[in-house]
C-alpha positions in Angstrom: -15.5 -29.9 10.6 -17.7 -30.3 7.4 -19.0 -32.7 5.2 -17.3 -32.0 1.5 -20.4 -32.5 -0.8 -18.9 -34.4 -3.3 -16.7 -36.8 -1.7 -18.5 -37.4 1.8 -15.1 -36.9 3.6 -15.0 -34.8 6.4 -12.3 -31.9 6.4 -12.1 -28.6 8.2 -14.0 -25.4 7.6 -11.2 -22.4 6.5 -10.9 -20.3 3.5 -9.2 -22.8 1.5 -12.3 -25.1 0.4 -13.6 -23.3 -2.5 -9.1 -23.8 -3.9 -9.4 -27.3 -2.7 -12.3 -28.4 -4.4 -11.7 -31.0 -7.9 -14.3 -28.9 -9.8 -13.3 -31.4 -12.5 -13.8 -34.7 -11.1 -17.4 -34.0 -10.1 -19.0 -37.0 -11.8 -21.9 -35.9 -13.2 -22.9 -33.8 -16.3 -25.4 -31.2 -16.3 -29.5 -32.2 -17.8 -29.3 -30.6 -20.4 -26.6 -33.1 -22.5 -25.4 -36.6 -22.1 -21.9 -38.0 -22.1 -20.2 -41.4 -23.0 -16.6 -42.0 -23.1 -14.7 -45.0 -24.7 -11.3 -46.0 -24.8 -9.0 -45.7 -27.6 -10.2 -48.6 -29.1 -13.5 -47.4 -29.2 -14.8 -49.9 -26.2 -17.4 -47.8 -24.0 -16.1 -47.3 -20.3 -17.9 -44.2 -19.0 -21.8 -43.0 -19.8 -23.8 -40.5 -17.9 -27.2 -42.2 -16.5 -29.2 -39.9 -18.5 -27.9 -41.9 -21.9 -31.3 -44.1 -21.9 -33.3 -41.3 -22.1 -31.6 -38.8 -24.9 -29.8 -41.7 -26.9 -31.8 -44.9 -26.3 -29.2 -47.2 -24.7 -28.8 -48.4 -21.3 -26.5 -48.2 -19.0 -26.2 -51.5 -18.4 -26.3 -52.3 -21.8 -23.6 -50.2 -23.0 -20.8 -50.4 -20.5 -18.1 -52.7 -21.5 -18.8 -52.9 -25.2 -18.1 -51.6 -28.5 -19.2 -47.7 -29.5 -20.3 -49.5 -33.1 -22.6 -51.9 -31.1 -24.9 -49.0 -30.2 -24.7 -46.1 -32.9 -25.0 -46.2 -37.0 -22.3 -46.9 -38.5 -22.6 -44.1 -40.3 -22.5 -41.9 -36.9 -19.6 -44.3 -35.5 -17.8 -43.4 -39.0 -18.8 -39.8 -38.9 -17.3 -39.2 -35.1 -14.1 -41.1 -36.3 -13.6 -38.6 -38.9 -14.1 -36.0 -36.4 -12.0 -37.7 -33.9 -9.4 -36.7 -36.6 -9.1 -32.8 -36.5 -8.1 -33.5 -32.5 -4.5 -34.5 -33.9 -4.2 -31.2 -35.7 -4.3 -29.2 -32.2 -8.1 -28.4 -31.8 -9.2 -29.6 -28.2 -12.6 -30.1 -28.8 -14.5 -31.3 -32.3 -18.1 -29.9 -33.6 -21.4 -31.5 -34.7 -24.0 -29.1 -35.1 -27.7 -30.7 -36.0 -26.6 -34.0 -36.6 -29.1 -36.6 -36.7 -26.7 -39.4 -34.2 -29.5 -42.0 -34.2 -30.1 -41.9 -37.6 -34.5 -41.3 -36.3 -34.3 -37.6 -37.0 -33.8 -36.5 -34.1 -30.5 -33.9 -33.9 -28.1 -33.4 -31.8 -25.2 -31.0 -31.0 -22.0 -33.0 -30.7 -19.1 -32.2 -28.9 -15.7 -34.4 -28.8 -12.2 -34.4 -27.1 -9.6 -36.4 -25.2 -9.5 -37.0 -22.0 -6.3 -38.9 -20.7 -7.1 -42.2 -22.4 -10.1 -41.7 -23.4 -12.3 -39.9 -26.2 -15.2 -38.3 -24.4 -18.6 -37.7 -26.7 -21.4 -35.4 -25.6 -25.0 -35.1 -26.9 -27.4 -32.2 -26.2 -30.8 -32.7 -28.1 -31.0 -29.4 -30.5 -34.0 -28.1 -29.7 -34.3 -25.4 -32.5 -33.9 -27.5 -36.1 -34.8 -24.4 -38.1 -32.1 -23.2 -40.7 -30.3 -20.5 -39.1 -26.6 -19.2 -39.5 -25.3 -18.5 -36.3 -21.9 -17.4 -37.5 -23.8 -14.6 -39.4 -24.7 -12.7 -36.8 -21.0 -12.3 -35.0 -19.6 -10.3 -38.6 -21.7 -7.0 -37.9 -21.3 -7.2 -33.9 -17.9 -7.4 -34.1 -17.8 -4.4 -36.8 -19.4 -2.2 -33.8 -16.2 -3.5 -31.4 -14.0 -2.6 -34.5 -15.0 1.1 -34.8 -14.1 1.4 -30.6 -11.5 4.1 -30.4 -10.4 3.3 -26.7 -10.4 -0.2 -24.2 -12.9 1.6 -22.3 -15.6 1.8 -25.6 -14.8 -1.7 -27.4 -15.2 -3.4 -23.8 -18.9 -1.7 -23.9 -19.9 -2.9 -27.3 -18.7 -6.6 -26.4 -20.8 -7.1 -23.2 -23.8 -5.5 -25.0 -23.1 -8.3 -28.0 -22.5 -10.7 -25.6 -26.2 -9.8 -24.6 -27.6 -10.0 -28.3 -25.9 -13.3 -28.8 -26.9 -15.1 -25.8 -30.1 -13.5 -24.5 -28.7 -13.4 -20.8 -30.2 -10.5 -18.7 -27.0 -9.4 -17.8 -23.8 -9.5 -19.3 -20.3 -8.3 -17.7 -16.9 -7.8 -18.4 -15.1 -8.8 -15.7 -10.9 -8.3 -15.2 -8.5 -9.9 -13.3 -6.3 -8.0 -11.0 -2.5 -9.7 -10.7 -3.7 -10.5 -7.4 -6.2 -12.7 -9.4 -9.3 -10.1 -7.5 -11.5 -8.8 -10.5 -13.6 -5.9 -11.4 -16.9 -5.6 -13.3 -15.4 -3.0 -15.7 -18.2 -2.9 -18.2 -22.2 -3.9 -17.8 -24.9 -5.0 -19.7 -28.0 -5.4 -17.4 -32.0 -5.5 -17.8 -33.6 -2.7 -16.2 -34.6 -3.9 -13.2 -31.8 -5.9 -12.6 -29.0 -4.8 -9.6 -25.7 -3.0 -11.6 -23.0 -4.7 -10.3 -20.3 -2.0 -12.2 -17.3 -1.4 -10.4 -17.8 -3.6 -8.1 -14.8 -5.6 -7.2 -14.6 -9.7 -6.1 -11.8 -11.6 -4.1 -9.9 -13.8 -5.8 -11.5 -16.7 -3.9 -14.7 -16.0 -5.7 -13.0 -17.4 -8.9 -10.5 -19.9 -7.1 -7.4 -21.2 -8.8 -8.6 -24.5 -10.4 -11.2 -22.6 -11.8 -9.5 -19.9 -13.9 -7.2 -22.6 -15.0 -10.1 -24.5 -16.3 -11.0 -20.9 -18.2 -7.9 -21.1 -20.4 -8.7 -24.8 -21.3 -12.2 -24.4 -22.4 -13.5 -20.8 -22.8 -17.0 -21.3 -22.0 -18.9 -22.6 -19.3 -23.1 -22.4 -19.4 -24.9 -23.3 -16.4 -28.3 -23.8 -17.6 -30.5 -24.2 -14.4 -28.5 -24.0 -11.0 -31.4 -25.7 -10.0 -31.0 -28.4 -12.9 -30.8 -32.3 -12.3 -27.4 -33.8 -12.0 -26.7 -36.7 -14.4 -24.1 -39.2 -12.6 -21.2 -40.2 -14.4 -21.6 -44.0 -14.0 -19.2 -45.9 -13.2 -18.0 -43.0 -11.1 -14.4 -44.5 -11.2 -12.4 -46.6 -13.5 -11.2 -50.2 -12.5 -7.8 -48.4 -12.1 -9.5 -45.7 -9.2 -9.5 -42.7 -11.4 -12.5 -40.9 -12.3 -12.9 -39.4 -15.6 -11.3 -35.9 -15.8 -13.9 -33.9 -17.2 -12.0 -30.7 -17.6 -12.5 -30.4 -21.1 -16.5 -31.4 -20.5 -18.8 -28.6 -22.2 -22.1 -30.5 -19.9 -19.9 -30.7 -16.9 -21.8 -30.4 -13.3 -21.4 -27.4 -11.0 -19.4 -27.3 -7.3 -22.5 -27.3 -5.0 -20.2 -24.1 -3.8 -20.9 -22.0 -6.8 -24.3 -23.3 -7.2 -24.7 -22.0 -3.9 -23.2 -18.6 -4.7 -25.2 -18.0 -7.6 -28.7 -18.6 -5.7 -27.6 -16.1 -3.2 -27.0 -13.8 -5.7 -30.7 -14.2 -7.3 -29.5 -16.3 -10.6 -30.4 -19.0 -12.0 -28.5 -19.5 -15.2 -24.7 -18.2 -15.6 -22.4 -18.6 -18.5 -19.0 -17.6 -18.3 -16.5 -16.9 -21.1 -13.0 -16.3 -21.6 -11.0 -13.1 -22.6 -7.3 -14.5 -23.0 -4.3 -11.9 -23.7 -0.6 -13.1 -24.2 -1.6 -16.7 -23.5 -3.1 -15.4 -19.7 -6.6 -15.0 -18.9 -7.1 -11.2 -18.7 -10.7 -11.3 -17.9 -14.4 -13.1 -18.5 -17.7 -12.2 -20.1 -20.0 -13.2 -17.2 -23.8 -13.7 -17.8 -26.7 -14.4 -15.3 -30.3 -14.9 -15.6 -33.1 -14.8 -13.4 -34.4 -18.6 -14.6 -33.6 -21.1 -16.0 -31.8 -20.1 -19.3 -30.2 -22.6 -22.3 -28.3 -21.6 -25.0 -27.6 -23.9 -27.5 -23.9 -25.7 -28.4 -24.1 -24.0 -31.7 -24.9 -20.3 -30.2 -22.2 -20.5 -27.8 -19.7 -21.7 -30.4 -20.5 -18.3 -32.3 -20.5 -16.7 -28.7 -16.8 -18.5 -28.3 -16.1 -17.5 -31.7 -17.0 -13.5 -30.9 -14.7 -13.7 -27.9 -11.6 -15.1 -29.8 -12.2 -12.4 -32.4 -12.5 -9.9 -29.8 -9.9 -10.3 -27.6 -7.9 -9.7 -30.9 -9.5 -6.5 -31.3 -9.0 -6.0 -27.5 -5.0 -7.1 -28.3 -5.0 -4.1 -30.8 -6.8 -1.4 -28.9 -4.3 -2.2 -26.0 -1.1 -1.8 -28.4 -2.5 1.4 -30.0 -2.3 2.4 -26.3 0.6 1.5 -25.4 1.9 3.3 -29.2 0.0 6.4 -28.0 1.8 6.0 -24.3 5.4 5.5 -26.3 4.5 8.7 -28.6 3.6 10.9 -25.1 7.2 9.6 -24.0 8.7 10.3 -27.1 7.4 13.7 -27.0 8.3 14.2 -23.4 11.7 12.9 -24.1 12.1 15.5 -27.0 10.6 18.5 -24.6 13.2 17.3 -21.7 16.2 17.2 -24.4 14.9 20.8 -25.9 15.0 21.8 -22.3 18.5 20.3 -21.2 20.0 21.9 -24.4 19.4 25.4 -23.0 22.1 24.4 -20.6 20.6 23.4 -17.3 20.9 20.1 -15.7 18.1 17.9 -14.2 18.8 19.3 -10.8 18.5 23.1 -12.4 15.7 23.1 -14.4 14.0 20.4 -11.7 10.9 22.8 -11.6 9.7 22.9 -14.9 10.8 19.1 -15.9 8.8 18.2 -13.1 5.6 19.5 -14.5 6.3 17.6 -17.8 6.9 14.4 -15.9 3.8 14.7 -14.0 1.8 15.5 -17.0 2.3 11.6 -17.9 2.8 9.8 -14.3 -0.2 11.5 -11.9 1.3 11.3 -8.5 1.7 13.6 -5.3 5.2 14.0 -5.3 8.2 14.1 -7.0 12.3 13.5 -6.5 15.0 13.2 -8.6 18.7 12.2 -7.6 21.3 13.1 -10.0 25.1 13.4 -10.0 25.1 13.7 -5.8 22.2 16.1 -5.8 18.6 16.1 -4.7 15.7 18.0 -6.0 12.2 17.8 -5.0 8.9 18.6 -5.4 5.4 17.8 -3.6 5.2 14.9 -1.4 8.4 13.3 -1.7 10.9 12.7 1.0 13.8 14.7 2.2 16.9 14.2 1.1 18.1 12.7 4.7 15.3 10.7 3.9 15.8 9.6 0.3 19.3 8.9 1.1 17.7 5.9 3.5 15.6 5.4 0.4 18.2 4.9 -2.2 19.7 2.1 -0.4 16.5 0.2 -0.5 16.3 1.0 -4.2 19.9 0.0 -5.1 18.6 -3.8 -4.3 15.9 -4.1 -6.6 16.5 -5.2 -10.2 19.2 -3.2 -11.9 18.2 -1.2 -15.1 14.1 -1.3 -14.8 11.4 0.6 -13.2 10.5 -0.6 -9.6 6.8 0.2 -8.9 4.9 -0.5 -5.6 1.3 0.7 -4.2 2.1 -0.9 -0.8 5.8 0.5 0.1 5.3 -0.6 4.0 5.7 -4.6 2.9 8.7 -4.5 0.8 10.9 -1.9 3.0 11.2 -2.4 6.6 11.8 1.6 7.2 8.5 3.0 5.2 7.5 4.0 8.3 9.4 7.1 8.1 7.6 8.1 5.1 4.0 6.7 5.8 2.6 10.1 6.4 3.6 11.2 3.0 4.3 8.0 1.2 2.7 4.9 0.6 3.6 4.1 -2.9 6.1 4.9 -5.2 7.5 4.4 -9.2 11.2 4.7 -8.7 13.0 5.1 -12.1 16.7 4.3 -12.4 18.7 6.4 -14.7 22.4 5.7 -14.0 24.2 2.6 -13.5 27.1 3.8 -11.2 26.3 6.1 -9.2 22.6 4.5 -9.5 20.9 8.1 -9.8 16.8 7.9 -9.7 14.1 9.9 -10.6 11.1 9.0 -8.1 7.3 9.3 -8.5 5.4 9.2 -5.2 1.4 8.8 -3.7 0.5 9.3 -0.6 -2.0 6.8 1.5 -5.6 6.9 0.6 -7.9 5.2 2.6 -9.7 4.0 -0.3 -13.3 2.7 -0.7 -12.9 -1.0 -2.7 -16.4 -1.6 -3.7 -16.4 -5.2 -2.5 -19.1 -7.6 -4.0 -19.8 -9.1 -0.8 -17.4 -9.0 2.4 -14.4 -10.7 1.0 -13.7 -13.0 3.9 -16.6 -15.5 3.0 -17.3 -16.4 6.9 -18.3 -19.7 7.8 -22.1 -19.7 7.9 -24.8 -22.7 8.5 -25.5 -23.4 4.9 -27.9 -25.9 2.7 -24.7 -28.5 2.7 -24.5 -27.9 6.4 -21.6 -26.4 8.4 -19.3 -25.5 5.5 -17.8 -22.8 4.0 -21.2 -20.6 2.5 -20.7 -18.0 0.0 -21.9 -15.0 1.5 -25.8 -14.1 1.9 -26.1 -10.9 1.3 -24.2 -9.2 -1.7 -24.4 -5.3 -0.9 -21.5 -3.2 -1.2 -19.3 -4.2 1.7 -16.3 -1.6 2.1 -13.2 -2.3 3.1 -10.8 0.5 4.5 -7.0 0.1 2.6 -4.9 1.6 5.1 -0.9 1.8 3.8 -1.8 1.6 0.2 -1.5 4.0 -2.4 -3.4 4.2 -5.9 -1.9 1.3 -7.9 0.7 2.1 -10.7 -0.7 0.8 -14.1 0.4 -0.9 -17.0 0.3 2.5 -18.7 2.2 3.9 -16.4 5.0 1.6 -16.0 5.4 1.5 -19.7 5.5 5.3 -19.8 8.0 4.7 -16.9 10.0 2.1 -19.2 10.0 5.0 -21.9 11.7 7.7 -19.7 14.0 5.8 -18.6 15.5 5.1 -22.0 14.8 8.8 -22.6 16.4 9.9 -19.6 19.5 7.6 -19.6 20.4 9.0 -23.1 19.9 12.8 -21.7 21.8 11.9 -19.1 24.5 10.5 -21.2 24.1 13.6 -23.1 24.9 15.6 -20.2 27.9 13.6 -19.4 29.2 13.6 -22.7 28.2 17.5 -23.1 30.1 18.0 -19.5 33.0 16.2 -20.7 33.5 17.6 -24.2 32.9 21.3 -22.6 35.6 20.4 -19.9 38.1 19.2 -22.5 37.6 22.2 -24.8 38.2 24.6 -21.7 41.3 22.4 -21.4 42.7 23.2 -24.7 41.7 26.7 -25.1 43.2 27.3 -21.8 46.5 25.9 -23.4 46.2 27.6 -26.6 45.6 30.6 -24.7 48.8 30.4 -22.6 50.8 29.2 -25.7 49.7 32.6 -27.7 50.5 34.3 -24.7 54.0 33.1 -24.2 54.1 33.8 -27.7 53.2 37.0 -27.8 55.0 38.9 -25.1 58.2 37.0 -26.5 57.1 38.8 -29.8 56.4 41.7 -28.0 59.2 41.8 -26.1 61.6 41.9 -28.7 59.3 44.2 -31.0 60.3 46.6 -27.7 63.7 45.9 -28.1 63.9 46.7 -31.9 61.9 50.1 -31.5 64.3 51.4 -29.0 67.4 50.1 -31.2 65.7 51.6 -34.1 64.8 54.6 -32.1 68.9 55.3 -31.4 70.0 56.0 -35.1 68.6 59.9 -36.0 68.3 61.1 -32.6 70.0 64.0 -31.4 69.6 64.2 -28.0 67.6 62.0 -25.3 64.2 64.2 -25.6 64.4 63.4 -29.3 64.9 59.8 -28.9 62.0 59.8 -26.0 59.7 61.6 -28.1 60.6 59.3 -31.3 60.1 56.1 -28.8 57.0 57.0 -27.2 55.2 57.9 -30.7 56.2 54.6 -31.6 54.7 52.6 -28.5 51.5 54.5 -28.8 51.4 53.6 -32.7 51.7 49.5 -31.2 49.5 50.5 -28.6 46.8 51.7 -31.7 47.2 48.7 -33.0 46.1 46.8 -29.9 43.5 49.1 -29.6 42.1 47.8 -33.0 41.8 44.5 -31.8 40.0 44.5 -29.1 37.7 47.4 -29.4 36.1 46.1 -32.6 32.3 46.1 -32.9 32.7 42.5 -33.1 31.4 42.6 -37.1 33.6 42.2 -40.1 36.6 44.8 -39.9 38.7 45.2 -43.2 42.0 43.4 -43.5 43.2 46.5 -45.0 42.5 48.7 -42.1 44.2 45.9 -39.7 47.2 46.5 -41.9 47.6 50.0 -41.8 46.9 50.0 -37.7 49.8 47.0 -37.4 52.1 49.1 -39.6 51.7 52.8 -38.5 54.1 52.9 -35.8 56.8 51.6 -38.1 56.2 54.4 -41.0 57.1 57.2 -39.2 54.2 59.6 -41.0 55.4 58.2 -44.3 52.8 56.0 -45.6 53.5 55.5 -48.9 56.2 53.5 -47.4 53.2 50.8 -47.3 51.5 49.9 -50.2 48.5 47.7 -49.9 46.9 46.7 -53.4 43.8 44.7 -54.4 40.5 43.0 -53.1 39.4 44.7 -49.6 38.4 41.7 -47.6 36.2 41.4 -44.5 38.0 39.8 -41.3 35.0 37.7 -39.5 35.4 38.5 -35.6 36.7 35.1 -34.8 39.8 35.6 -37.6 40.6 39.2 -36.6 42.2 38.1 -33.7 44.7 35.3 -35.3 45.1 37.4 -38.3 46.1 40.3 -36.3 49.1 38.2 -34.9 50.1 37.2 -38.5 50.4 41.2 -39.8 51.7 41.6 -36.8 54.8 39.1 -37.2 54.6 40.4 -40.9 55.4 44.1 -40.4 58.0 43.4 -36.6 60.0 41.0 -39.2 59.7 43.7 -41.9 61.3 46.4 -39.3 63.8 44.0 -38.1 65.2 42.8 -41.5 63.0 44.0 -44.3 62.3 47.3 -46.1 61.4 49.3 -42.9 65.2 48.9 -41.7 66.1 50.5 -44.8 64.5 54.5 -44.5 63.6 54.0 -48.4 62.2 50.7 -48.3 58.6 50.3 -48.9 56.1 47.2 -47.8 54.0 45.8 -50.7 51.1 44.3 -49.6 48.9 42.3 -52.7 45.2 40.6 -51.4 43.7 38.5 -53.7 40.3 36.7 -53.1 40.6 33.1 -54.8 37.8 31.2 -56.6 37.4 28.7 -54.5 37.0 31.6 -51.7 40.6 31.3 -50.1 42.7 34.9 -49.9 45.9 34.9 -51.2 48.4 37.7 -49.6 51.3 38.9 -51.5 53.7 40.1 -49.2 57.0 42.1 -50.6 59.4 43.9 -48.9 61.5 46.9 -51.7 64.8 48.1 -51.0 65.6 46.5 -48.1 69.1 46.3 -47.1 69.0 42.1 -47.7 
């Protein structure tokens, strides 16, 4: 058991004491500023005990009676006025140098509601001389501005941070979604310990406290060794005592107080980075005394964050534009690629490479129309086919992305010597086809800030829960983990599979079209074949009638028929031992009507243009003569043995031929 140091109650010593603790009903405000509340009707029901001795008024004197009773009426007017811009949405109101007393002695004023109550605090300004604090945030933010990555502009805040505040080191520290953070940029004296990529639990920043962060963006601590002024009295007649959440002198957990002495520091100031209404990260400062910066410096310091987590809001959506563009380009590489003919299972190899170019990772799979493909350390099909199952559960058409496989899926075992973390990307609805990144296990070195677990040490409040004593690197072995998937990757993930899907679709619809076209050609085909023996069937037939009349004997007739199959056969011959280039129409004529002349050729007469056939009309145009001159030999001018064919080709203006076909002297 333990004695809480603010309450007196005794309550067991675990882990959860730093989450339990009401940081914000501490009842008390730090030295350096006074506080007095009233109620909405301006009667005074709260002061800190300090009041006497920056203000003038007692405590006794004040408690219970009316705000105007004690302060100017001009002050009481002026903090009425100011009381206004709280209804507009601003939490807190600003008096910089004002003289409350009306003695000349300024004051920094802050103001803001707290449940029924407006809350006023005073800190004594303790440098009068003109000065423009706002000036100075314009050209540090311009250096942020010209930052061409996260990485740069995150370097150029901490070290304005520094200019702005004076603090001997400044860091930028991010949150984790697990709510751990890392120092991810430093600003630190020179003989001060670097604490860059070192990495904190999430119980060094408890719950409460980060909430408190996106409330009211900056917290000073001027002296951790500091007097505490008691909020008197403690608790209202009703049992509450005043929420002081929104308190810019509010007093500090003994906890963190403790914390920061371990750690060498004796002034801290903390202040928020906020990103799509969460808190993405804090500038955190720490001194080795006692260190005050006045309420109008840190409103410029507040000021510089605001502005820069907009600049930070760019630099992360030029990012993500430049992660969408590498997608883009990947998708058009894949779809170039696919084009050539092969599938994602075919041309598995070289996609691979492309996908890995944007996803690092140790292995690769893909699963795609019933087939498997993979590359590196991924698992084997048996294996995948485990996998998919799992997969098919989680959330239908999105990227799924784990580092620690072995707590969502009861059967990671199977892959834990290959596997520890994977990106699966969906890119099919039914069958649910994947493509899946892997990374294997690395027992990785987290640069701890201190051994994580906080044990339970003797400490100054006595048995309690002590932040740790000594804050070298502690290490902690992550076994079953892989290298986390980042935003960037996941949104590169989110691209593909949008890219994917439609070459997918692409395939489907190519596959489809391909299978239907075979379909009809393979009907066309048959339909010009039935055609064509019909055709040449009774093209047979009329030879050999048309072979009888003139022959003598048998031999004759055998020797007429046969030079009359080989001229058809000729004509065959010309269309399928073309050169596959443009063949003259004329040429296609003569061929086609040869075996019906009978070595007189002036029986044909072909007049005109000389057009070119392109290869894929010779064919069809072929069958046309070829009806042309068997209808001409059944019933036109080659019945008759004076007839003669006229054949007229005239190329149109508009490109199209025109073919004048006349049969002379037939027996019609």
């Amino acid at each position: 058991m333990t004695e809480n140091a603010t309450s007196g109650t005794s309550v067991p010593v675990d882990l959860s004491n730093c989450e339990r603790e009401q940081i914000h009903l501490l009842g008390g405000v730090q030295a350096y500023g006074c506080l007095l509340s009233t109620s909405l009707d301006f009667m005074i029901n709260h002061v800190s005990d300090n009041i006497a001795t920056l203000l003038g008024p007692s405590v006794e004197d004040v408690i219970g009676t009316r705000l105007q009773d004690h302060l100017p009426a001009q002050t009481v007017h002026d903090l009425r006025t100011k009381l206004q811009m709280l209804s507009t949405g601003i939490e807190t109101a600003r008096l910089f140098g004002y003289d409350v007393m009306r003695d000349g002695r300024a004051f920094d004023v802050s103001i803001h509601v707290s449940g029924q109550s407006f809350v006023y605090e005073f800190e004594p300004k303790q440098d009068t001389n003109d000065r423009d604090e706002m000036a100075m945030v314009q050209p540090l933010l311009a250096r942020v501005k010209a930052a061409k990555s996260v990485a740069d502009a995150c370097k150029m805040a901490v070290r304005a941070i520094q200019v702005l505040s004076g603090f001997d080191r400044v860091m930028m520290y991010r949150f984790a979604p697990d709510h751990s953070g890392e120092v991810i940029a430093e600003h630190v004296a020179p003989d001060m310990e670097a604490f860059l990529g070192l990495r904190y639990p999430a119980s060094d920043i408890p719950a409460q406290a980060r909430a408190l962060y996106m409330r009211s963006p900056l917290r000073l601590i001027a002296d951790v060794d500091g007097d505490v002024s008691q909020i008197v009295p403690q608790v209202s007649p009703d049992g509450d005592p005043l929420d002081l959440s929104l308190a810019i002198t509010r007093a500090v957990s003994p906890i963190h107080l403790e914390y920061l002495r371990n750690m060498g520091v004796s002034a801290s100031m903390s202040v928020s980075i906020l990103q799509d209404g969460k808190l993405w990260g804090l500038f955190a400062c720490h001194h080795r005394s006692a260190h005050y910066v006045d309420y109008e410096r840190r409103t410029a310091i507040e000021l510089f964050s605001q502005f820069f987590s907009y600049e930070l809001a760019s630099l992360r959506e030029q990012e993500a534009r430049a992660d969408d563009r590498a997608a883009r380009q990947m998708h058009d590489q894949l779809m170039v690629r696919l084009s050539a003919g092969a599938d994602l299972i075919e041309g598995f190899d070289a996609i691979a490479d492309n996908l890995r170019s944007l996803v690092p990772c140790d292995g690769i799979c893909v699963y795609f129309d019933g087939r498997y493909a993979q590359l590196g350390d991924a698992p084997s099909e048996a294996e995948f086919h485990k996998l998919v199952r799992f997969l098919n559960t989680t959330t239908q058409g999105k990227p799924f992305a784990t580092h620690t496989l072995g707590e969502v899926w009861s059967d990671a075992e199977i892959l834990q010597d290959r596997v520890a973390g994977l990106l699966a990307i969906p890119i099919s609805r039914t069958p649910r086809d994947y493509i899946v990144f892997t990374r294997r296990e690395i027992a990785r070195s987290v640069r701890w800030g201190g051994n994580p677990e906080k044990p339970v040490e003797v400490g100054p409040n006595g048995v309690r829960l002590t932040p740790r004593k000594s804050f070298d690197v502690w290490t902690e072995m992550v076994r079953g983990t892989s290298e986390p998937w980042t935003e960037a990757e996941e949104r590169v993930a989110e691209s593909l599979r949008l890219s994917l899907i439609e070459i997918v679709l692409k395939l489907t619809d190519e596959a489809n079209a391909a299978r239907q076209k075979a379909a009809d050609k393979q009907v066309l085909l048959i339909a010009e074949l039935n055609h064509r023996v019909r055709n040449i069937l009774n093209l047979i037939k009329g030879l050999v009638s048309q072979s009888k009349s003139g022959a003598p004997d048998i031999a004759t007739y055998t020797m007429v028929l046969d030079g009359r199959v080989q001229a058809l056969a000729r004509a065959h011959d010309q269309l399928t031992s073309q050169a596959w280039g443009p063949s003259p129409l004329r040429t296609l004529i003569e061929v086609e009507a040869k075996a019906f002349l009978a070595g007189r050729d002036e029986r044909l007469q072909v007049t005109g243009d000389v057009p070119l056939l392109a290869p894929e009309a010779f064919s069809t145009m072929a069958l046309v003569i070829h009806e042309l001159i068997t209808n001409s030999a059944k019933y036109g001018a080659l019945t008759d043995k004076a007839g003669v064919v006229s054949v007229d080709l005239q190329m149109q203006p508009d490109g199209a031929l025109e073919i004048k076909w006349r049969d002379k002297g037939d027996r019609r």
